[in-house]
C-alpha beads as a LAMMPS data file, in Angstrom:
LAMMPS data file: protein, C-alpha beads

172 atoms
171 bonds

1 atom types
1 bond types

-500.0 500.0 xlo xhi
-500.0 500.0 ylo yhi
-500.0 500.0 zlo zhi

Masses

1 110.0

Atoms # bond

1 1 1 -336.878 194.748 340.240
2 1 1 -340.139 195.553 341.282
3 1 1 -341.483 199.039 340.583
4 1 1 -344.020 200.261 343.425
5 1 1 -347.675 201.378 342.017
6 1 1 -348.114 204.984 341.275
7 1 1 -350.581 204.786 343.943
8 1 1 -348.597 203.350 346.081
9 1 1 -345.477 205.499 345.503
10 1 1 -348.006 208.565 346.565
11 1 1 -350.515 207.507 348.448
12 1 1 -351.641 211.311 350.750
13 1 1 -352.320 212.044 346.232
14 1 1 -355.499 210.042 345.707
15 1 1 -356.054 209.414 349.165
16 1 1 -359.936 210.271 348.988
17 1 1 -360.000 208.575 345.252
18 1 1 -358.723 205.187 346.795
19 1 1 -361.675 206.115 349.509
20 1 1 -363.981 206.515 347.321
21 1 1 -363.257 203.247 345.152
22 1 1 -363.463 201.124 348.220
23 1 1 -366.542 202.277 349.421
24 1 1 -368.035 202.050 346.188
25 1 1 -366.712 198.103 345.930
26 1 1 -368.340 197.105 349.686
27 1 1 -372.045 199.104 347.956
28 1 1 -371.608 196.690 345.301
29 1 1 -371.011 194.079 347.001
30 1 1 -373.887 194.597 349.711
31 1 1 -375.959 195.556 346.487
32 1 1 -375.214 192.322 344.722
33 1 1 -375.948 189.989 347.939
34 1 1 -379.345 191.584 348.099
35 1 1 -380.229 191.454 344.720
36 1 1 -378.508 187.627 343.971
37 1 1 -380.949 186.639 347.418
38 1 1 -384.270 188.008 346.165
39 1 1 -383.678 185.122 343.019
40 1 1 -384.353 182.821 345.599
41 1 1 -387.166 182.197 347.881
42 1 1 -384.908 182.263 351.254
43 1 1 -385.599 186.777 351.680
44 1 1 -389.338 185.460 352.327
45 1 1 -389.160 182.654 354.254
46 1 1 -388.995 183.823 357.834
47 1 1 -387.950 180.392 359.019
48 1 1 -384.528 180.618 357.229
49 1 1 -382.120 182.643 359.416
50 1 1 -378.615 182.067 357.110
51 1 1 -377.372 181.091 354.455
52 1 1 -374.496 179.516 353.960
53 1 1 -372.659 180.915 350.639
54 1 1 -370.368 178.006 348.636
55 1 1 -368.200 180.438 346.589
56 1 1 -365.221 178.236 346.360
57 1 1 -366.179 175.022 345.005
58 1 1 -367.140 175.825 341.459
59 1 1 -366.600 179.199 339.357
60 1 1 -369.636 179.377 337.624
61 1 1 -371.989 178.748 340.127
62 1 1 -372.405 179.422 344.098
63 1 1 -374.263 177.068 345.992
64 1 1 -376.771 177.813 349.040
65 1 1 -377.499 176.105 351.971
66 1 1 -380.248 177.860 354.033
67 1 1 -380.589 176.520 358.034
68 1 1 -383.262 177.778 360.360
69 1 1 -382.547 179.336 364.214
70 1 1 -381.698 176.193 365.512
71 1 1 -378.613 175.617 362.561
72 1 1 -380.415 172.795 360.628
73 1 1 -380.941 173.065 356.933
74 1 1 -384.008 173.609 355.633
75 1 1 -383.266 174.583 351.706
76 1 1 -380.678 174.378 349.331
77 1 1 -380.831 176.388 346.002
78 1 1 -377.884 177.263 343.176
79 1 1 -377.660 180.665 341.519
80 1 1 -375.406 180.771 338.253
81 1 1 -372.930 182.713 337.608
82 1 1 -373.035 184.278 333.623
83 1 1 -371.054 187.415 334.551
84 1 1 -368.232 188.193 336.945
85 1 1 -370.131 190.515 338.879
86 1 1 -372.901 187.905 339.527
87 1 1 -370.086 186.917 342.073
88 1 1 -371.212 186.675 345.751
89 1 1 -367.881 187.387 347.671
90 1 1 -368.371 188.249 350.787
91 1 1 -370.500 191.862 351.886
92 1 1 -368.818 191.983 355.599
93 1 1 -372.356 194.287 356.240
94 1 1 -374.436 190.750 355.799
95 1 1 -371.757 188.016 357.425
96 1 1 -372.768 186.384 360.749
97 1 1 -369.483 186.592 361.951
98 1 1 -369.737 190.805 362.103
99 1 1 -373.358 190.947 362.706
100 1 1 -372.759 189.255 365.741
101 1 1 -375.214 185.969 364.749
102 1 1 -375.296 183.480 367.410
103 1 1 -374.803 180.070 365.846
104 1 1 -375.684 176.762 367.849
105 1 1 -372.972 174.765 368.568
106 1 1 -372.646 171.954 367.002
107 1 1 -375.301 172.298 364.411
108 1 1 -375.332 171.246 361.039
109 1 1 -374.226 175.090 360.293
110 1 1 -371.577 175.190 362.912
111 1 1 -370.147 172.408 360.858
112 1 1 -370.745 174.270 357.366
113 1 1 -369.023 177.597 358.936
114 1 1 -365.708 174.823 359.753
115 1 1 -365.303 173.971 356.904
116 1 1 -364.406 177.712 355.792
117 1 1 -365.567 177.008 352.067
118 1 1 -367.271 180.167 351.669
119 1 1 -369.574 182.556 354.395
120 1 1 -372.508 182.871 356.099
121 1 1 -375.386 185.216 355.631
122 1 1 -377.133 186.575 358.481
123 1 1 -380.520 186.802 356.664
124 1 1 -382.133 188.789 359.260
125 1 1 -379.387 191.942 358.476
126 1 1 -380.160 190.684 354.540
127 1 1 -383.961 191.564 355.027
128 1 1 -383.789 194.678 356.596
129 1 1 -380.965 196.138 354.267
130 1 1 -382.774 199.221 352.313
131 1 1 -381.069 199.769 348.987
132 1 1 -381.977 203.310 348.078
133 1 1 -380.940 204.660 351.433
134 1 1 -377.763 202.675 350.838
135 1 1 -377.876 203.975 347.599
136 1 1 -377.636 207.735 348.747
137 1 1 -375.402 206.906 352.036
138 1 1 -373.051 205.794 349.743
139 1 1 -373.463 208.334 347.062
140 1 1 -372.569 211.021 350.105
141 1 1 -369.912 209.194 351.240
142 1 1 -368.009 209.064 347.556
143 1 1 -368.585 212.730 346.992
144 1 1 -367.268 213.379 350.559
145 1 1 -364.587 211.605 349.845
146 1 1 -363.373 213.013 346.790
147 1 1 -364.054 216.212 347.995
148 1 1 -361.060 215.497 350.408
149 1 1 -358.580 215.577 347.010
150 1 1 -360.521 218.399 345.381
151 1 1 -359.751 220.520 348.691
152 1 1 -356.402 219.357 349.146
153 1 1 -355.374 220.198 345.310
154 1 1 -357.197 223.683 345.281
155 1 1 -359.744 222.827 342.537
156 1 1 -362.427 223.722 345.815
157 1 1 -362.170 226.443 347.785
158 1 1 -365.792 227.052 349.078
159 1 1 -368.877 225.769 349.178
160 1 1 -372.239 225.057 350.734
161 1 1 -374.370 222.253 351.475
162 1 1 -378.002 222.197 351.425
163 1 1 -381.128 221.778 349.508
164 1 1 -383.252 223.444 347.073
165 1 1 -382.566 226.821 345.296
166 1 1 -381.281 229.942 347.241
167 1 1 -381.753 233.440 346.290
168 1 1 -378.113 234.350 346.835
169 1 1 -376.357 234.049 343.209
170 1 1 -372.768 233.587 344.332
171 1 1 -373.125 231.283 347.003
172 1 1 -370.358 229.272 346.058

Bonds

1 1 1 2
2 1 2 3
3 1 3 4
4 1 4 5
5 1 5 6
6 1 6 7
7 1 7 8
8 1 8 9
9 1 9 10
10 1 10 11
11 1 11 12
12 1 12 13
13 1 13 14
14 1 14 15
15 1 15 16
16 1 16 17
17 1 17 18
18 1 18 19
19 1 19 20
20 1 20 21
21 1 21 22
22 1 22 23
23 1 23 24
24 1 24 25
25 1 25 26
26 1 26 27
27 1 27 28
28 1 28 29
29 1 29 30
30 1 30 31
31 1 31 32
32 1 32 33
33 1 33 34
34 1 34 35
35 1 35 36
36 1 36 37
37 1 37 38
38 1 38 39
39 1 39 40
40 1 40 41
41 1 41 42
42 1 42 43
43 1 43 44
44 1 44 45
45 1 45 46
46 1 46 47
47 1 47 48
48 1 48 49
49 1 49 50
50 1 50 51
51 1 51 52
52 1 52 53
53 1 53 54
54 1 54 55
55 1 55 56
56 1 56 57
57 1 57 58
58 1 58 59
59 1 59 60
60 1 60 61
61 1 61 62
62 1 62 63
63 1 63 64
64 1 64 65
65 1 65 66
66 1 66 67
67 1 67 68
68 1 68 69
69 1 69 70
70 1 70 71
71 1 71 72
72 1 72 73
73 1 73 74
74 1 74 75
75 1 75 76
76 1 76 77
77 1 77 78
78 1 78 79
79 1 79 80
80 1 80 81
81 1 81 82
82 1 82 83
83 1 83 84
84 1 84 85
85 1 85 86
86 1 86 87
87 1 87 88
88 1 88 89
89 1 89 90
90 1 90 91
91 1 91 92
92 1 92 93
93 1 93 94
94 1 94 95
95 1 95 96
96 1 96 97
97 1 97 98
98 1 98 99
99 1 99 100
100 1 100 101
101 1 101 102
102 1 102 103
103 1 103 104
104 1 104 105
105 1 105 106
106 1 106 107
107 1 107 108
108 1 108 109
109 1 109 110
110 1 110 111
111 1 111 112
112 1 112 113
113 1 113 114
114 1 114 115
115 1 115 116
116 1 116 117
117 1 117 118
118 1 118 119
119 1 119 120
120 1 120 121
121 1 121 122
122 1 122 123
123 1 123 124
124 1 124 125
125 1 125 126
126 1 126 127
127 1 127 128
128 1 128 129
129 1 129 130
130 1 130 131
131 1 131 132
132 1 132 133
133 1 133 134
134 1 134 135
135 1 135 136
136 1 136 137
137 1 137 138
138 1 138 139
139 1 139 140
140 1 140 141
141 1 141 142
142 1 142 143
143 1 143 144
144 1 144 145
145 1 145 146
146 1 146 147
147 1 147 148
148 1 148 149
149 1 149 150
150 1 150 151
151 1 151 152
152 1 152 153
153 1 153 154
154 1 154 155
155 1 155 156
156 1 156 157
157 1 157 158
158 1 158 159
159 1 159 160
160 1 160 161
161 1 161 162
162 1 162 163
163 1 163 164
164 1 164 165
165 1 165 166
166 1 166 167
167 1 167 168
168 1 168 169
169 1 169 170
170 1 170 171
171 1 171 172
């Protein structure tokens, strides 16, 4: 018999918890794209458009295959994979396919993007991705979040948002 997860068997409990975790997983993964791509030279090169991402053929490394506007390749590199959260899975923020990147028919990465080994990064989204304003959208976003439980299980009851210091000494 199969025994549904706590979680699962209450789901309205940690509704804003299970928020939370997922949008912290999509920063880290949008995090670890940008920081995996500035170990290569593709983030400066303004004639590389996307990258094609091999994360399927081999476990301990992901290959790279850059192609210019036109879809022909113009690099290749390999970044190594010592830890499992050097991973590059896919950061839907960065994929051509919800960026809306226009991709040549026919080209050499048409034919990389059918063979569905892995995904394509839309390097112009990649280059103008700012990490510390990620950094706090996400940051508001997880407190908002959890907020949601804290409300709904009466451990808040008021408070105030805003900056600085106020005079008032029970504002809260």
């Amino acid at each position: 018999m199969i025994h549904p997860r706590p979680e699962a068997s209450n789901s309205d409990e940690f509704k804003g918890f299970n928020e939370a975790r997922r949008i912290m997983w999509c920063h880290e993964a949008r995090a670890r794209v940008h920081e995996r791509f500035e170990q290569t030279s593709f983030i400066g090169d303004t004639n590389v458009a996307a990258v094609h991402v091999d994360n399927t053929a081999r476990a301990d490394r992901v290959f790279l295959v850059a192609f210019d506007k036109a879809g022909q390749q113009v690099g290749v590199d390999t970044l190594y994979i010592d830890e499992p959260d050097q991973r590059l899975d896919i950061a839907f923020e960065f994929d051509h396919d919800f960026t809306g990147m226009d991709v040549v028919p026919a080209s050499q990465l048409d034919q990389a993007i059918s063979r569905e080994d892995g995904w394509v990064v839309n390097l112009k989204v990649l280059r103008e991705y700012a990490p510390l304003a990620d950094r706090r959208a996400t940051q508001r976003k997880v407190f908002l979040a959890h907020l949601q439980d804290m409300v709904k299980n009466g451990e808040v009851r008021n408070f105030l948002f805003g900056r600085g210091e106020s005079d008032e000494t029970d504002a809260a």
